[in-house]
N, C-alpha and C positions, 0 to 999 in steps of 0.2 A: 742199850743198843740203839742205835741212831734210825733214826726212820727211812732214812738210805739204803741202810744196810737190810731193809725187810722187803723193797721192792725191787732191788737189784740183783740182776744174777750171779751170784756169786763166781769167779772165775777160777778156773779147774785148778791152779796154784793156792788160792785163799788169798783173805786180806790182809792175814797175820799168820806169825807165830806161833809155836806152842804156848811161845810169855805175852802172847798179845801183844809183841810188837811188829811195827810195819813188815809184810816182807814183801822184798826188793829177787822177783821173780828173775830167771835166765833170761839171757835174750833167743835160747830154745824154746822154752816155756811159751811166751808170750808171742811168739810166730804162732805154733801151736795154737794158742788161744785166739792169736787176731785171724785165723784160718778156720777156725771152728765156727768162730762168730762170725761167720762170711757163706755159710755152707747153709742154703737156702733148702736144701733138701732135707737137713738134721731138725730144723726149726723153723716155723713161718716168718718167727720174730723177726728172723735176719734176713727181712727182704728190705728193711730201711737202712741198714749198716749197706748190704749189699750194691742197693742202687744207688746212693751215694756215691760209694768207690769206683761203682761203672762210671759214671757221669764222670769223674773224675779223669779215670783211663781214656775216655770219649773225647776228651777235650788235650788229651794232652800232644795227638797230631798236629793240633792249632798253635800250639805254644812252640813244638820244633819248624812249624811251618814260618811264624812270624819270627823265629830265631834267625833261618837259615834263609829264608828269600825275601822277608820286609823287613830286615831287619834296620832302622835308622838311630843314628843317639835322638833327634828330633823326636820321633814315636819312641823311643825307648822312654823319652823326658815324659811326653805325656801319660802313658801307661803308669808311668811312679806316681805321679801327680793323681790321677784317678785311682790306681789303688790306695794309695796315703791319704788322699782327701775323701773320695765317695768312697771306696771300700771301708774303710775306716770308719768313717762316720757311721756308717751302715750298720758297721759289726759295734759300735760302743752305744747308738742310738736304739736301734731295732736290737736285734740278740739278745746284747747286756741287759739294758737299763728294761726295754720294754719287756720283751718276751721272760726273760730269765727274773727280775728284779718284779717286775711289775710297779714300777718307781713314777710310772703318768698314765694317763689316762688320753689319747687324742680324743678332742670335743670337734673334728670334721673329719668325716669318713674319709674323705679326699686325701687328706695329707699320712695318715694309714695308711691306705693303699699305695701311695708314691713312696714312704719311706719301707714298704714289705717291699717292694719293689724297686729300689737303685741296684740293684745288679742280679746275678744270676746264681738262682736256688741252688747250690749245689750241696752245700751241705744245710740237708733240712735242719729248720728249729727246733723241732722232737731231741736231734741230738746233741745241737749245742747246749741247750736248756738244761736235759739232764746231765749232758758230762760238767757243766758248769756248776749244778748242784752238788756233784761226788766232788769237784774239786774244792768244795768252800766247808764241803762237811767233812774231806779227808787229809785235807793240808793245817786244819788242826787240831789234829789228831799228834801226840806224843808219840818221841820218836820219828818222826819223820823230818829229815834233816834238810831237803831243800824243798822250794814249791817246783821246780821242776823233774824232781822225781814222783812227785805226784802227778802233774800234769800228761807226763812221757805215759807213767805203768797205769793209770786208773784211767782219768776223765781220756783220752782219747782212743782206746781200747773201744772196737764196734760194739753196741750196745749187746 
């Protein structure tokens, strides 16, 4: 059994099978379960899943507001441009490589802190890190026939 599989909480469907193969949950089930793991009151745990998804809701007035009253293709161009370039970079530089990989080392605190920092924490490291983990330990795993059903049913599931 994989070391994933002894720290993580098992979700109330299972990972598998009777045969140990993948199973590919309802999309009842897994409401259920992303609702479970959302319920701050059932578990302390899920106050990182939690406040994530608040911050998320929090922000999403901003996004119908810049829809409906600022809306321009000029700022629509730029907003593509900074999410493709700095959000991007951010999530393949920071996330990936650093946090999740541990693939470099920065040799000046400065440049650390500027790359933890090109955009706005919404979804902490805690949980890209580990659902990045389940996805590299559960996409190859036999049986499971696309990496997008793993990414949908497991790593993006609140911790």
């Amino acid at each position: 059994m994989a070391f994933i599989d002894e720290i993580l909480e098992k979700p109330s469907y299972g990972w598998t099978d009777e045969k140990g193969n993948f199973y590919k949950p309802s999309p009842k089930e897994l409401i259920k379960e992303f609702f479970s793991r959302l319920n701050v009151f059932k578990n302390k745990k899920n106050w990182l899943a939690f406040t994530s998804w608040v911050s998320i809701l929090i922000l999403f007035p901003f996004f119908l507001l810049f829809i409906f009253k600022y809306f321009t293709w000029k700022l629509l161009i730029v907003t593509f441009i900074y999410s493709m370039i700095v959000m991007g970079s951010h999530g393949t530089v920071w996330y990936h490589r650093y946090c999740t990989h541990g693939a470099y080392q920065f040799r000046n605190p400065f440049w650390r802190w500027l790359t933890q920092n090109l955009v706005l924490k919404i979804i902490p490291e805690e949980i890209y890190v580990v659902s990045h983990h389940v996805h590299h330990a559960k996409s190859d795993t036999p049986g499971i026939r696309t990496m997008l059903t793993v990414v949908f049913y497991i790593a993006f599931l609140p911790m």
